[in-house]
N, C-alpha and C positions, 0 to 999 in steps of 0.2 A: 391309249387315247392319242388321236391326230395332233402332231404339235408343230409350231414353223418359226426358226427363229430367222428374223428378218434384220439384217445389219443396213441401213442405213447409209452409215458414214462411217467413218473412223475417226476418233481425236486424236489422233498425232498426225493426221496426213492435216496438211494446213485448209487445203481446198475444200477438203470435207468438213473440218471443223468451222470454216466460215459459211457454209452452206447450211449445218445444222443451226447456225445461231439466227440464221432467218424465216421467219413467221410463211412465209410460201413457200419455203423449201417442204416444211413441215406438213403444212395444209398438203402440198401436192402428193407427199409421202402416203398420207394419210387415205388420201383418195384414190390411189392407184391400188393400197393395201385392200381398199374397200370393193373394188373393183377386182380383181381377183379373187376373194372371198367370195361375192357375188357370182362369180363366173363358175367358181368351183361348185355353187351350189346351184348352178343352172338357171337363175335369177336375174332380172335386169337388174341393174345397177341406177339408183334414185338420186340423183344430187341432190344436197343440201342447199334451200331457197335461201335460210338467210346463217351465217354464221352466229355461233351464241357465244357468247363470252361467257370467260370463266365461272362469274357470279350465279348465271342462270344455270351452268353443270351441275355447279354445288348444289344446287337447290334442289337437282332432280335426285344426286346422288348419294345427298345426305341423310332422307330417310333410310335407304338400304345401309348406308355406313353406319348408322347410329344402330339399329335392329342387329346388323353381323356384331359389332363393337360389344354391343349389349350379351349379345349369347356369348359370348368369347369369354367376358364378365365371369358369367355365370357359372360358364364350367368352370374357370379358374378357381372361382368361392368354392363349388362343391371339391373340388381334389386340392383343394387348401395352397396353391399356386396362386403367382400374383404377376401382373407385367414386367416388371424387372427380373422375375426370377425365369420366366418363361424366353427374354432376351437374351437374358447371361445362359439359358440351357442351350439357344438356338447357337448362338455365337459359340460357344465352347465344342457343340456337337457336331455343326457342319464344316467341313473343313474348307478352307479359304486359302488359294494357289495364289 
């Protein structure tokens, strides 16, 4: 599977870290990321006419998060696993540098 990890900024370099704390740094980040996706898949690239705030995200994202959240539930009930015990497996099993 295609994967790209995209660095940003750095939090110890000071320049970088003042640059991610602003809401345009981000947006532009964002749009150039969006833009290159676009490009890669031969695609114009669509601006966003109005910006949405956070509020309206949720709204779009909270039925898939409740529906995933929900199946997650469910295998858990059937293999007799619970969220804590599935965090304490994650945390203990992957190893952390």
């Amino acid at each position: 599977m295609p994967a790209v990890l995209i660095e940003a900024g750095f939090m110890d370099n000071k320049k970088d870290f003042l640059l991610m704390k602003s809401e345009n740094y981000r947006k532009e980040c964002a749009q150039e990321i969006c833009k290159g996706i676009c490009n890669y898949f031969q695609i114009n690239y669509k601006a966003e006419n109005s910006a949405k705030d956070y509020k309206e995200i949720l709204k779009e994202v909270s039925p898939w998060a409740d529906i995933y959240i929900s199946d997650i539930n469910n295998i858990l009930a059937k293999t007799g696993h619970n969220w804590s015990g599935l965090i304490e497996k994650l945390y203990y099993t992957i190893p952390i540098k």
